[in-house]
N, C-alpha and C positions, 0 to 999 in steps of 0.2 A: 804895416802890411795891409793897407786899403787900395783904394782905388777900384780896381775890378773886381776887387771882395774877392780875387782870388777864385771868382766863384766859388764859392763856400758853397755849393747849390745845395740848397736845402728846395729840393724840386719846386715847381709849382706850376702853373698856368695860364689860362686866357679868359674872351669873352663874349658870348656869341648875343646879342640882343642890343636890341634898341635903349638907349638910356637916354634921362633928362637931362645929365651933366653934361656940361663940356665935352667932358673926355667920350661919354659915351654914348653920343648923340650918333655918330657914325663905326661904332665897330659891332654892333650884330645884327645878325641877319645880312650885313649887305656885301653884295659883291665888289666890284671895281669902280664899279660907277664909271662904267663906259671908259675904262684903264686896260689895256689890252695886257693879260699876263704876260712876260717876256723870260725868258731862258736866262739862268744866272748861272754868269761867267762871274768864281771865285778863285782864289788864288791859294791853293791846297800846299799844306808843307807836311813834313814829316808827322808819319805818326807814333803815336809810343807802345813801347814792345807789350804783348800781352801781361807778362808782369807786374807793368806800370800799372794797368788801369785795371787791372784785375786789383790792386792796392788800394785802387782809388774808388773800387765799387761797380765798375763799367766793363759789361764784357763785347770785347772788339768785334767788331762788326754787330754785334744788336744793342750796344750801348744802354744796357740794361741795369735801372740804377734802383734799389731799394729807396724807396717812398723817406727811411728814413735816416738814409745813408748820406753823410755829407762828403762831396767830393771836393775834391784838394789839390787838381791839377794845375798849374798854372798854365796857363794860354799862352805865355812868352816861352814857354820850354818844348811845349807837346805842341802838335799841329790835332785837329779833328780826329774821330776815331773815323774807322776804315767807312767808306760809305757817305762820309761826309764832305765838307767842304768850308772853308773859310771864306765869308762875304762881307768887301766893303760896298753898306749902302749905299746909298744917295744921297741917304736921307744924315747922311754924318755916322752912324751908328757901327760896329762892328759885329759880326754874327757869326756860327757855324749852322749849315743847314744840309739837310740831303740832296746829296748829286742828283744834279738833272731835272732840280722841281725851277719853278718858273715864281716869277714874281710880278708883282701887283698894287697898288696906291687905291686909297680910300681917302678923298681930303679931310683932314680933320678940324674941329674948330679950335683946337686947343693943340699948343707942343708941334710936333712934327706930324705929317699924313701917317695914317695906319697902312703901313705895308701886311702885305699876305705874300706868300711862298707857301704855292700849293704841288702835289705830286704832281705825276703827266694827266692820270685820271680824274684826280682834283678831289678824290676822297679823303686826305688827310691834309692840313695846313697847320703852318704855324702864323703868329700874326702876333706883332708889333705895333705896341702905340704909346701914347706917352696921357700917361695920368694926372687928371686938373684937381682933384682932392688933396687935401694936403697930406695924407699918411694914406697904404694899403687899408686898415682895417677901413677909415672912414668910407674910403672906395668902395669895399665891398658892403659897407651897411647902406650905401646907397643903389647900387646895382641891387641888392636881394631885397630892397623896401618895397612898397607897392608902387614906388613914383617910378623906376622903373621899369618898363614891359619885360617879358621875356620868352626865347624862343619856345615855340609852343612844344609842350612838351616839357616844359625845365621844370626837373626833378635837381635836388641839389642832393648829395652824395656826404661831402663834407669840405670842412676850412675848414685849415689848421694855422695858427700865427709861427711864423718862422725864427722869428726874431733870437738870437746867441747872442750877442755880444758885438759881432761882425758884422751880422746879415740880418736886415731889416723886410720882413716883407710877410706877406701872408698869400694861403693856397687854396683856391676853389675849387672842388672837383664836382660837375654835375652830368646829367643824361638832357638828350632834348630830343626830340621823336623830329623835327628836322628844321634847316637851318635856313633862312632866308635865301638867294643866291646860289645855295649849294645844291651838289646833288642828291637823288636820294640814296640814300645808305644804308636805308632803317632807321637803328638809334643811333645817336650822334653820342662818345663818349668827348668829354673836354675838361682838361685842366688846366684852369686859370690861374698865375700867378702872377701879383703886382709889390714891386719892390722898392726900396732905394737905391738906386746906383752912386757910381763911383761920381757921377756930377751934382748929386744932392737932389735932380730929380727923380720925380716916380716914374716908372715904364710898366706896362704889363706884358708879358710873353705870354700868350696863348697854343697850346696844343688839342687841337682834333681829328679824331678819325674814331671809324665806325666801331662800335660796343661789342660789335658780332668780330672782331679779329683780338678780342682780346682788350686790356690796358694798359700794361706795361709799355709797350709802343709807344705811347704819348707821354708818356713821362719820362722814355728814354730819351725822346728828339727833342721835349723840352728841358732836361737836363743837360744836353747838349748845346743847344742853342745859349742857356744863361750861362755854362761853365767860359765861353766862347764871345759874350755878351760885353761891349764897349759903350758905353753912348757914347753922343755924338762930341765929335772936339775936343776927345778927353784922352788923355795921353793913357794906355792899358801895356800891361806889363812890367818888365825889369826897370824900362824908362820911367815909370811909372813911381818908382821906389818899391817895388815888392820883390822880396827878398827871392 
């Protein structure tokens, strides 16, 4: 019962700052780097009845998931909760995101380019990349070291390691008073999580949007996003062998 881990989502997040590694040489602070965001057309299927996912921890339409709640939905059975959408990348990758936000490429020097999917107003994104450290925790003892930067303003909140049995990965949550590229919003809330997936690489899902609407938000559309989450070339689902 692997592969997509089933998303077992034991939430988690992103990452907004300049890093010395590989992986995060190019994902904070920057924008597109001259990448026009563009409209993502996904390909939406059924979604499951409020029972479902009120089971699963998630309530329909604000996909609201307890911080320590593990959700259990299989991707091959349920489609996205209401408001969302099912996206095959570009970039090989599988994803659920919210209707109507646009998408984005960051090249990276490592893995695949960092995509972003940001709202219409571009106050909230999710963002996508794929991790050069050999394990999450190592990832994050390097991002929160002094080697490297971070957005000004980065208050760190808490990591948690996630790891059961299943699900390998660990979860950053911090504040940042504002984000390279982005707009202003105020404080910037962000939950970073970096994981193992179903192809034995690491990836990070990243969720942000502004501290002043609250934070449940960001951990609901990144618990969606990982429940929904394929990497690239990698067969997800019942084909998959999960039960």
């Amino acid at each position: 019962m692997n592969r997509r881990l089933v998303w077992s989502v034991v939430v988690g997040a992103a990452v907004v700052g300049v890093a010395v590694s590989l992986v995060l040489t190019l994902v904070v602070g920057k924008g597109d780097g001259g990448s026009d965001d563009k409209p993502v057309a996904g390909s939406s299927v059924g979604s499951p009845s409020p029972s479902e996912w009120s089971a699963a921890g998630v309530t329909p339409g604000e996909g609201t998931v307890s911080p320590s709640v593990s959700v259990s939905v299989s991707p091959s059975v349920f489609g996205p909760p209401a408001g969302y959408e099912k996206y095959d990348d570009a970039e090989g990758f599988q994803i659920a995101v919210p209707e109507g936000w646009t998408r984005g490429t960051v090249d990276s020097e490592f893995g695949i380019a960092v995509v972003n999917y940001r709202s219409a107003d571009r106050s909230h994104r999710l963002q996508v990349y794929q991790v050069a450290e050999d394990s999450p925790a190592a990832s994050f003892e390097l991002f929160l070291s002094d080697r490297t930067s971070k957005a000004a303003g980065f208050r760190k909140l808490d990591l948690q390691t996630l790891d059961d049995g299943q699900f390998t990965g660990s979860r950053l949550e911090y504040l940042a008073d504002t984000i390279k590229g982005e707009p202003d919003v105020g404080t910037w809330h962000v939950y970073d999580e970096r994981f193992v997936a179903a192809d034995g690489n690491i990836y990070a899902l990243a969720s942000y949007g502004p501290d002043s609407d609250g934070r449940a938000d960001e951990l609901a559309r990144l618990a969606t996003a990982l429940t929904w989450f394929c990497p690239p070339y990698t067969s997800c689902g019942t084909d998959a062998g999960l039960d």
